[in-house]
N, C-alpha and C positions, 0 to 999 in steps of 0.2 A: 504494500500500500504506500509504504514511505518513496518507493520511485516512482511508482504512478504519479507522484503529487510531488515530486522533482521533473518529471517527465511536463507537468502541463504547469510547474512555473519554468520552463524552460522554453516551452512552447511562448508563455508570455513574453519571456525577454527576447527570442528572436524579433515579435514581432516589436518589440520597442527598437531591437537596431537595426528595424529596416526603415522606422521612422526616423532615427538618427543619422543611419547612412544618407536617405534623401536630405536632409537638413544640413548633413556635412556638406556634400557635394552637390545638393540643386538637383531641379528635377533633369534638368538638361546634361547635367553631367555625367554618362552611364558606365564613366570605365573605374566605378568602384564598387564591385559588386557586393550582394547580404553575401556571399560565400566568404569573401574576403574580409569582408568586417568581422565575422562569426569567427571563420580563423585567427584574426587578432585579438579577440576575446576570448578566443577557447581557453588558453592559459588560466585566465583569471575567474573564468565559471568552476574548471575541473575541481581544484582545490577546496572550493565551498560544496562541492556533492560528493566528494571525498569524506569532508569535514560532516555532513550532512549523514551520511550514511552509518560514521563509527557512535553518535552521540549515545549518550545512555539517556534512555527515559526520561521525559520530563514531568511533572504535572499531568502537564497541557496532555500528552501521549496519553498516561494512565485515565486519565478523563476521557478521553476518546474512546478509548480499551474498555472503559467502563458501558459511554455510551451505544458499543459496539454490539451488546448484551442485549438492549433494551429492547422488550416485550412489543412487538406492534401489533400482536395476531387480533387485537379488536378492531384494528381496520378492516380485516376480512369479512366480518360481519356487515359492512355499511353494503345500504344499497346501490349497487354499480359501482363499484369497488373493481376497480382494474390494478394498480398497484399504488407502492406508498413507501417514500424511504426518509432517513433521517440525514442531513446533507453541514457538512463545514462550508460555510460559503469563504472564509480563510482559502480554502484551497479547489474547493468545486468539489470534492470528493464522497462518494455513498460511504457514509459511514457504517448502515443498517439496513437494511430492505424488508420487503416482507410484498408476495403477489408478485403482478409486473411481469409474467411469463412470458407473452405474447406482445412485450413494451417495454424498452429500453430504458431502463430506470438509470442506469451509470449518465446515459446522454442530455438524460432530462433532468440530473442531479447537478450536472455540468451547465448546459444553459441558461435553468431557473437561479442560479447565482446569480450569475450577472440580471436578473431582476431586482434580485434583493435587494445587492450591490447599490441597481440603478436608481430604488428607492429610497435607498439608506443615503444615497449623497443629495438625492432632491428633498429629503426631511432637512438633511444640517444647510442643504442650500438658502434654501426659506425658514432658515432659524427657525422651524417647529421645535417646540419643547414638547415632544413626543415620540413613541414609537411606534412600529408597526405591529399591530395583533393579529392582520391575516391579511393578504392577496389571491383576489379571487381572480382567475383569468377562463372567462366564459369563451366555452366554440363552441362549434353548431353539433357535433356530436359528444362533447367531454367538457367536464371541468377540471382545471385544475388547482387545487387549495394550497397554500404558502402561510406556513405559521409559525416563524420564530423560534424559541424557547424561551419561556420568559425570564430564566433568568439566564442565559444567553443568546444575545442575540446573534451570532456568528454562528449558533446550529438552529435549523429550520427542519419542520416537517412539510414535505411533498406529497399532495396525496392524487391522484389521476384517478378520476370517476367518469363511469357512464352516466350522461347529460339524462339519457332518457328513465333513468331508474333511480338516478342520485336522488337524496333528502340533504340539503346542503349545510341547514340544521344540526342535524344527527352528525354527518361528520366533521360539523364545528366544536359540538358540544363531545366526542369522540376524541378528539387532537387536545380539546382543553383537558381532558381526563390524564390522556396520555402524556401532557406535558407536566403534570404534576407528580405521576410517579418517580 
């Protein structure tokens, strides 16, 4: 799991030194290429996924190892219940799952971050003194529900329901249950 989640903050820093590279050299200027920038950066990434790799345990890890554990199986029960996982938006990564056979839960654990993410900067943009308690994002055959933890907000439950069977209620009132175990 821990390279998985060097894998896709690596994935992020490329794409910052391709915006670097355009800014060094202009859009007009193409004979410096991301290969060549990546190569003169490789040096200075190795030694930090090196360093990344030997750490011993932190907290933050055993907290995760903890939340790794956690009981989702009363999502199964909700109506149209397709699947449902517990997500680090820190790293994009499925911490927990539960359902989601037939539905990419790692992909949808990955994207629905950068929602959170997207929310989380337009609350401190517009100095709301608030947080978010849920994200509802309605399609024409699914919902899908985004709920935080309340007492962290950097883990969030994901949950993907059939539109036409879902009580949206029930797995509101569901996720608050769950989130206080």
């Amino acid at each position: 799991m821990r390279r998985l989640a060097l894998g896709l903050r690596a994935i992020h820093g490329v794409d910052a030194l391709r915006l670097f590279a355009r800014r060094v050299t202009g859009p007009e200027d193409h004979h410096v290429t991301t290969g060549e920038v990546l190569q003169s950066n490789i040096i200075r990434i190795e030694p930090t996924a090196r360093e990344a790799d030997s750490h011993t345990p932190t907290e933050r890890d055993n907290y995760m190892r903890d939340l790794a554990t956690h009981d989702m199986s009363a999502l199964n029960t909700l109506p149209g219940f397709i699947g449902a996982c517990l997500v680090d938006s820190e790293s994009g990564m499925m911490i927990a799952s539960e359902g989601g056979h037939d539905f990419d839960l790692e992909t949808a654990a990955a994207v629905n971050t950068e929602v959170v993410r997207a929310k989380m900067r337009a609350i401190r943009s517009l100095e709301l003194d608030d947080e978010i308690e849920d994200i509802l994002i309605s399609l024409g055959r699914q919902y899908h529900l985004i709920r935080p933890l309340s007492d962290d907000a950097g883990i969030f439950f994901y949950v993907a329901l059939d539109r036409a069977q879902a009580n949206l209620a029930m797995a509101r009132v569901t996720l608050r249950k769950l989130d206080i175990l």
